[in-house]
C-alpha positions in Angstrom: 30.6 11.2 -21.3 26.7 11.1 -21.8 26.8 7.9 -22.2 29.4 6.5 -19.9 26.8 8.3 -17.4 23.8 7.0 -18.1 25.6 3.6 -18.4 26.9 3.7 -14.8 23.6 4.3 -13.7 21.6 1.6 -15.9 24.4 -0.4 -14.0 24.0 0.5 -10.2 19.9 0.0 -11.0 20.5 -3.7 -12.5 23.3 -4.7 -10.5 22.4 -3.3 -7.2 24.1 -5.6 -4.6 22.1 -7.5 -3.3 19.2 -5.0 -4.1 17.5 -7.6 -6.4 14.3 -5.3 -8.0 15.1 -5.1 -11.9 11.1 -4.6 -12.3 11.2 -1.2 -10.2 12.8 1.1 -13.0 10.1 -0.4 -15.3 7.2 0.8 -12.6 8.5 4.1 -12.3 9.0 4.7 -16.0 5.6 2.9 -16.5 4.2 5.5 -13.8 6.0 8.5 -15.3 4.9 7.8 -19.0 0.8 7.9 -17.2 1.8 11.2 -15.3 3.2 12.7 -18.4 0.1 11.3 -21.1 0.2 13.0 -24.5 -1.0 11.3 -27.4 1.9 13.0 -29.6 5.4 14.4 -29.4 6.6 16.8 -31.4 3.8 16.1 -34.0 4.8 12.3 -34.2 1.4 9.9 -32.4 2.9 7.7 -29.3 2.3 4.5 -30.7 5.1 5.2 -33.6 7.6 6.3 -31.0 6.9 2.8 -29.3 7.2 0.3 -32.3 10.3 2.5 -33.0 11.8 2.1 -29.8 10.4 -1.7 -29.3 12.4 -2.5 -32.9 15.8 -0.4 -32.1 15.7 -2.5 -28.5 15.5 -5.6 -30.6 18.2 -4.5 -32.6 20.9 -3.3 -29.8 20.8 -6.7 -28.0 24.5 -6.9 -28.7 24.8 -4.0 -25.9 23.0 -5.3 -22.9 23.2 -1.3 -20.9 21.7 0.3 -23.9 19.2 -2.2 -24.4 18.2 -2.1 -21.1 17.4 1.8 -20.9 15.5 1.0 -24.3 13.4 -1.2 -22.3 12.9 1.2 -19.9 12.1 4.2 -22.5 9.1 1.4 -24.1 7.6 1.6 -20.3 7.9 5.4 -20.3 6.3 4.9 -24.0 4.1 2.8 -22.9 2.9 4.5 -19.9 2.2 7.5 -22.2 0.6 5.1 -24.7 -2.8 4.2 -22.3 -2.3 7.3 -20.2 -5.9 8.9 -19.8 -6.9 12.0 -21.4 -6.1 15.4 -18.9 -10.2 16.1 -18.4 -10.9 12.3 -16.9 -8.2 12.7 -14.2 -9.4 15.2 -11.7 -13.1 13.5 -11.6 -11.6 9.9 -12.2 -12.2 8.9 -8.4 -15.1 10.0 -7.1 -16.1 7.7 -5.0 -19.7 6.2 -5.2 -21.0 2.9 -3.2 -24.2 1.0 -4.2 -25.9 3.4 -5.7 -27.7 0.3 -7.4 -29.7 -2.4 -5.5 -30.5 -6.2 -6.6 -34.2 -5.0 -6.6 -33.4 -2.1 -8.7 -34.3 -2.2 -12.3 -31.0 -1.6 -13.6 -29.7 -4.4 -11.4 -29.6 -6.9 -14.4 -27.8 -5.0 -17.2 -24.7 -4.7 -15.2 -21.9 -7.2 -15.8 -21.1 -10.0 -13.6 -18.2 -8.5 -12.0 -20.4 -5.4 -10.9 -23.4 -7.5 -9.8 -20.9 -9.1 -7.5 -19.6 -6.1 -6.2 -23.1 -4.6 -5.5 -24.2 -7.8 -3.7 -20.9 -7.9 -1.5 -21.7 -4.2 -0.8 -24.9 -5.2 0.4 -23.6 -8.2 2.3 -21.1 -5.6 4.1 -24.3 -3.4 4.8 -26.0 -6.0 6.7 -22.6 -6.7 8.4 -22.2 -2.8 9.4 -25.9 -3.2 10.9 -24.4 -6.1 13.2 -21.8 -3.9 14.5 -24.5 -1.3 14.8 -26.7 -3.1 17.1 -23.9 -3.6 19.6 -24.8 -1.5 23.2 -22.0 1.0 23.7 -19.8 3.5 22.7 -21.1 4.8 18.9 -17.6 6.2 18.3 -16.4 3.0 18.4 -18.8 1.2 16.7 -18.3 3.7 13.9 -14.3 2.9 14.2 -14.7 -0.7 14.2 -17.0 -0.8 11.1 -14.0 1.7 9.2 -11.5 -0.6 10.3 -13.3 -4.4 9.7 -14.8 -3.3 6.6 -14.1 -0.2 5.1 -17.7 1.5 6.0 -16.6 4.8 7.2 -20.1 6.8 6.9 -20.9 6.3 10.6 -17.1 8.4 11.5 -18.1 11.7 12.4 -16.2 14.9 11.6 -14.6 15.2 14.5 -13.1 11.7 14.5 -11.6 12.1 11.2 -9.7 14.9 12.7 -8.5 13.4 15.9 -7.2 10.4 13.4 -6.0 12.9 11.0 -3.9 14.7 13.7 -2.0 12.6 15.3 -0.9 10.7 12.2 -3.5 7.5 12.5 -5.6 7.8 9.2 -4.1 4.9 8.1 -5.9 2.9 10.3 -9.1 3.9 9.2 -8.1 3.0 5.6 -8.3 -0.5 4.9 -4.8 -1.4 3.7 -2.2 -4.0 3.5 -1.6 -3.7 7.8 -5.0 -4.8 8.0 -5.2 -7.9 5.2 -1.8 -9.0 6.6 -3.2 -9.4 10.4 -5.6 -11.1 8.7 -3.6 -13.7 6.4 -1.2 -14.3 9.6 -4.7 -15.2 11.3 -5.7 -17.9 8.9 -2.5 -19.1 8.8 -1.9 -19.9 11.8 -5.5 -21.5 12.2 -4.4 -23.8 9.5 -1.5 -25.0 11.7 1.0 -24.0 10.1 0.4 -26.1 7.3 1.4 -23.1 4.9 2.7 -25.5 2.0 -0.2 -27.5 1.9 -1.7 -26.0 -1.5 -5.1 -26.4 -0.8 -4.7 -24.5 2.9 -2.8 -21.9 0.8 -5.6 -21.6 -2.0 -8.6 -21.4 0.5 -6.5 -18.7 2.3 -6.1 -16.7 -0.7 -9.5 -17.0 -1.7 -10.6 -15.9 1.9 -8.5 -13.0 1.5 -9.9 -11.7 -1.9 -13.2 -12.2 -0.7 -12.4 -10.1 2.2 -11.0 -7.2 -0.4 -14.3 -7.8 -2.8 -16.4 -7.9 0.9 -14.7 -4.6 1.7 -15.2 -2.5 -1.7 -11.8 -3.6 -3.8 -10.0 -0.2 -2.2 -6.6 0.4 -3.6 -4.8 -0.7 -1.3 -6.6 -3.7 -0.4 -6.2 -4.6 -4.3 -2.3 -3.9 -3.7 -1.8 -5.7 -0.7 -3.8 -8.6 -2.2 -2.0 -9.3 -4.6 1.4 -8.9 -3.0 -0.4 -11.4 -0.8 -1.1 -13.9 -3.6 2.7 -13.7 -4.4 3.9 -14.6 -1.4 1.6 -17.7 -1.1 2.7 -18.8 -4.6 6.2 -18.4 -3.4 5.4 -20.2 -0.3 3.8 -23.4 -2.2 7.1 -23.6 -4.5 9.1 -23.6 -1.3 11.2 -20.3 -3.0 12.2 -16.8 -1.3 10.3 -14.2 -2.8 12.2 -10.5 -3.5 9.1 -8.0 -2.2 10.8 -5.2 -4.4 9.8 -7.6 -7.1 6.3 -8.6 -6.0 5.4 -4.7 -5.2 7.0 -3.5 -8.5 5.2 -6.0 -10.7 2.1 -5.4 -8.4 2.1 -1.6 -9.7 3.1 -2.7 -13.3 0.0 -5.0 -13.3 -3.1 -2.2 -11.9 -1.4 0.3 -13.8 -2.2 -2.0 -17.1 -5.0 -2.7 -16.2 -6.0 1.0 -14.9 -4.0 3.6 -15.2 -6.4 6.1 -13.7 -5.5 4.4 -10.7 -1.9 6.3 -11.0 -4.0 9.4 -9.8 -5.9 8.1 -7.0 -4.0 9.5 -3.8 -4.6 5.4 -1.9 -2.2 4.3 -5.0 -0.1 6.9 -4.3 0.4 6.4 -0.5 -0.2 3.0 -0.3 2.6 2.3 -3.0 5.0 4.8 -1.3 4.6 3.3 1.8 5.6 0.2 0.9 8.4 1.3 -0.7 9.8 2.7 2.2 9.1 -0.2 4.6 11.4 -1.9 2.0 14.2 0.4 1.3 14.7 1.6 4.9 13.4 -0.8 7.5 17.2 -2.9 6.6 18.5 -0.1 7.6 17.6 -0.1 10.9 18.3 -3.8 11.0 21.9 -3.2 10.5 22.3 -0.4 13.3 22.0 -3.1 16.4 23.5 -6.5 16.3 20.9 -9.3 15.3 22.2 -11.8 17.7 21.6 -9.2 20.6 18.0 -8.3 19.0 17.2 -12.2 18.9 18.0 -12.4 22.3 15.7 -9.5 23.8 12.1 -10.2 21.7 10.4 -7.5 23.3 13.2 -4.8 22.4 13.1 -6.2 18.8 9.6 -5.8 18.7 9.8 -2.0 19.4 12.6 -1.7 17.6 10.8 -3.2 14.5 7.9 -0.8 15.2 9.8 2.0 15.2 11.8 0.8 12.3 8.6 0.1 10.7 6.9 3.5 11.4 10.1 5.6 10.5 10.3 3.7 7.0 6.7 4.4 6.0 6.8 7.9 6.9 9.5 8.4 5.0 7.7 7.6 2.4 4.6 9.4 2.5 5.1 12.5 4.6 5.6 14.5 1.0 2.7 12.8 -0.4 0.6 13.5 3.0 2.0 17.5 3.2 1.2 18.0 -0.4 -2.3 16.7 -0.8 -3.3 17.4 3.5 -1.0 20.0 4.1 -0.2 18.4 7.3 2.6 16.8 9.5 1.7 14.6 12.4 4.9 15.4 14.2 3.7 12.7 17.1 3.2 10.0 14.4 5.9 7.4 16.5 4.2 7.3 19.3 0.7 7.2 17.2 1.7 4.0 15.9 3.4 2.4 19.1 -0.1 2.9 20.6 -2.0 1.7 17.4 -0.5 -0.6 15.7 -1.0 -3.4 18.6 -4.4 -1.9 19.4 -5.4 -2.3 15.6 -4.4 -6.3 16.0 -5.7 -6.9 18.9 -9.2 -5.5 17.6 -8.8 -7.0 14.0 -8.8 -10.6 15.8 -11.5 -9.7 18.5 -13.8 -8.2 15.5 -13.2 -12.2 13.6 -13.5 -14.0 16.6 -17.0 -11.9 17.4 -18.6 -13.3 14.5 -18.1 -17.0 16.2 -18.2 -15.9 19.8 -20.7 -13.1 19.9 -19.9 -12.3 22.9 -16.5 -10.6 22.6 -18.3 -8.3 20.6 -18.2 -6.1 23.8 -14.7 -6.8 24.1 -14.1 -5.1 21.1 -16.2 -1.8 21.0 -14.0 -1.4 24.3 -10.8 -1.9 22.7 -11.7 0.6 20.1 -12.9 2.9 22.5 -9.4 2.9 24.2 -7.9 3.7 20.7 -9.9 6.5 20.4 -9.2 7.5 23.7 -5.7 7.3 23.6 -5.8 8.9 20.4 -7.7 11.6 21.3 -4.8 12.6 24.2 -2.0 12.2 21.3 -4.0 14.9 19.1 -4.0 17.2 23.0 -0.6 17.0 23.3 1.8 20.1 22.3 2.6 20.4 18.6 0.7 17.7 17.6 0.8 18.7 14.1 2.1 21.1 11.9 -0.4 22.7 9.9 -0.4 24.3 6.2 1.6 22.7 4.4 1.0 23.1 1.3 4.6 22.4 -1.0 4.7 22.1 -4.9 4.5 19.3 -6.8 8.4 20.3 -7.8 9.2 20.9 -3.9 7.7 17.2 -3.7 9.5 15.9 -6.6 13.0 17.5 -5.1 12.0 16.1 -1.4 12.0 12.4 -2.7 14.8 13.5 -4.7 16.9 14.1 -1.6 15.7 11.1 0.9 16.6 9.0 -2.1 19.9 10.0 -2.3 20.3 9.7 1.8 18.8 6.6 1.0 22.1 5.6 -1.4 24.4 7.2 0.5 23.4 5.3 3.7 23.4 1.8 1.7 27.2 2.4 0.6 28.0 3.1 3.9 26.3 0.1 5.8 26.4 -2.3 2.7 22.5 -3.3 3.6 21.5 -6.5 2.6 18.4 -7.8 0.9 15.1 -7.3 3.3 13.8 -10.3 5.5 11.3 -12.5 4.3 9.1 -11.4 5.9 5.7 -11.1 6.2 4.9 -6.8 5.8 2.5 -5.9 3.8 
């Protein structure tokens, strides 16, 4: 019985119609073998368990199910292998910007990789001052220079809050919304030209100078990535699966920093993704395409909505468990937002060429606020102290996954749209 049950499921996670994401049991068991750490059970060191389980994979090939879950238990192994040690997590991400200068002493023992950074900070710093010297509203300027490039010492305290409320923090966070309007902006200055390699390798590199410009956040790293996937796919003239590209995107930083497990951007940014992915075919598959292709504007909003619904699905617990709060008006947040955001985004790169849309801008971010600041006024605009357990979080994800299965077996959801939605 134990095993008939566990090889039912190992074949529902590999078989999944149509579901196509064999990487994404190998990120979470990656990810739960960092949460869990340890550098022994039961007396016997981590990196004997993995040979052992590495060597009785090789030998069960004969079994495809059971070698499968022993691939699965080598990432939980393997996770637990380069976890880091219980005292470095809680003070792993501190944040700290140029606290070094190109004048400074110090400036030429760091390597080359944090030389760069510190002169791409300081390249951002004189691009902040630009914004700075705009005349008009300094809210805004402090919103546009959070948005454009992730300087968000200007947003006062106040601010934060009104974001914070009604459920638009995410906008002040460079993430992949943000390098997505972006890419969709170079490419379609190239044309349309996107399987021209060299207009796809200039793009690219645009867009990781923009993360490296911006401070390599998280989520910028994430959506970067997942960017440089889709490009690749794009040149070879293939479909790309984005369970696959966001899965091995998480396998990828997690190798190559596991502390990043415990930095709440991972978290969210991950989790947000993953319920754009799951959920948004969902909504597809509740109105007839034909009709949806046939009223743009409707689809638009509906997509929104979709969208919006997806993502909050997938971060609420994450949000109520380290903010302790619930923007209940979070919809209508992001139907306000969301084209705001783009609208500003491609004034902001356009005010670098034509200086004088610069005004343009500040005024467009001043609406946001504006409009943001009568979402936070309205009647229950949040629900305050929330504060569950990590097992009440665990059990929450627990239950909208299984909605989530149960609602796939019922509308027999097929595989996302390649689309563009990072």
């Amino acid at each position: 019985m134990f095993y008939t049950f566990f090889a039912t499921f190992a074949s529902h996670m590999l078989h999944f119609p149509r579901l196509n994401a064999p990487l994404l049991p190998l990120a979470v068991c990656l990810a739960a073998g960092i949460a869990i750490g340890g550098s022994s059970i039961a007396g016997i060191p981590v990196v004997g368990i993995f040979v052992g389980v590495v060597v009785l994979s090789l030998l069960v090939g004969r079994w495809p199910l059971i070698q499968s879950m022993g691939v699965w238990l080598c990432f939980l192994v393997l996770g637990m292998l380069i976890a880091p040690h219980e005292e470095e997590r809680p003070h792993r991400y501190v944040r700290t910007e140029t606290v070094i200068s190109p004048d400074d002493e110090g400036f030429n023992d760091l390597s080359h990789w944090q030389r760069l950074k510190v002169r791409a900070l300081q390249w951002r710093g004189q691009l902040v001052t630009k914004f700075r010297t705009l005349e008009g509203d300094k809210e805004a300027e402090a919103v546009l220079a959070a948005m454009v490039l992730g300087d968000k010492s200007a947003l006062t305290r106040e601010l934060r809050t009104t974001y914070s409320v009604s459920g638009a923090s995410h906008i002040l966070a460079l993430s992949g919304l943000h390098l997505s309007i972006i890419y969709l902006l170079l490419t379609r200055l190239t044309l349309g030209r996107r399987r021209f390699w060299l207009v796809q390798v200039l793009v690219i590199l645009a867009i990781w100078a923009f993360a490296l410009l911006t401070g390599l956040s998280t989520s910028i790293v994430r959506a970067a990535i997942m960017l440089t996937a889709y490009s690749l796919f794009s040149l070879g003239g293939r479909r790309h699966a984005p369970l696959g590209v966001l899965s091995f995107t998480a396998i990828l930083m997690l190798l190559i920093d596991p502390h990043s497990l415990f930095d709440v951007g991972f978290q969210l940014s991950f989790m947000a993704m993953l319920g754009i992915l799951l959920f948004c075919p969902l909504f597809e598959r509740l109105v007839p395409v034909k009709w949806m292709m046939s009223h743009r504007p409707v689809n638009y909003l509906y997509e929104l909505v979709g969208v919006s619904i997806s993502a909050q699905l997938g971060t609420a617990p994450l949000v109520a468990f380290y903010f302790g709060r619930f923007s209940t008006w979070f919809l209508l947040t992001n139907l306000i937002v969301v084209p705001l955001a783009t609208l500003i985004l491609y004034a902001a790169l356009t005010s670098f060429v034509i200086p004088a849309l610069g005004s343009v801008t500040l005024w467009l971010a001043g609406t946001m606020n504006a409009a943001l600041g009568w979402v936070q006024a309205l009647p229950l605009s949040s629900i305050e102290g929330l504060h569950p357990s990590l097992l009440q979080v665990a059990m929450i994800y627990v239950i909208i996954a299984v909605l989530y299965l149960i609602s796939y077996m019922r509308f027999s959801v097929p595989s996302y749209k390649n689309r563009l939605c990072l």
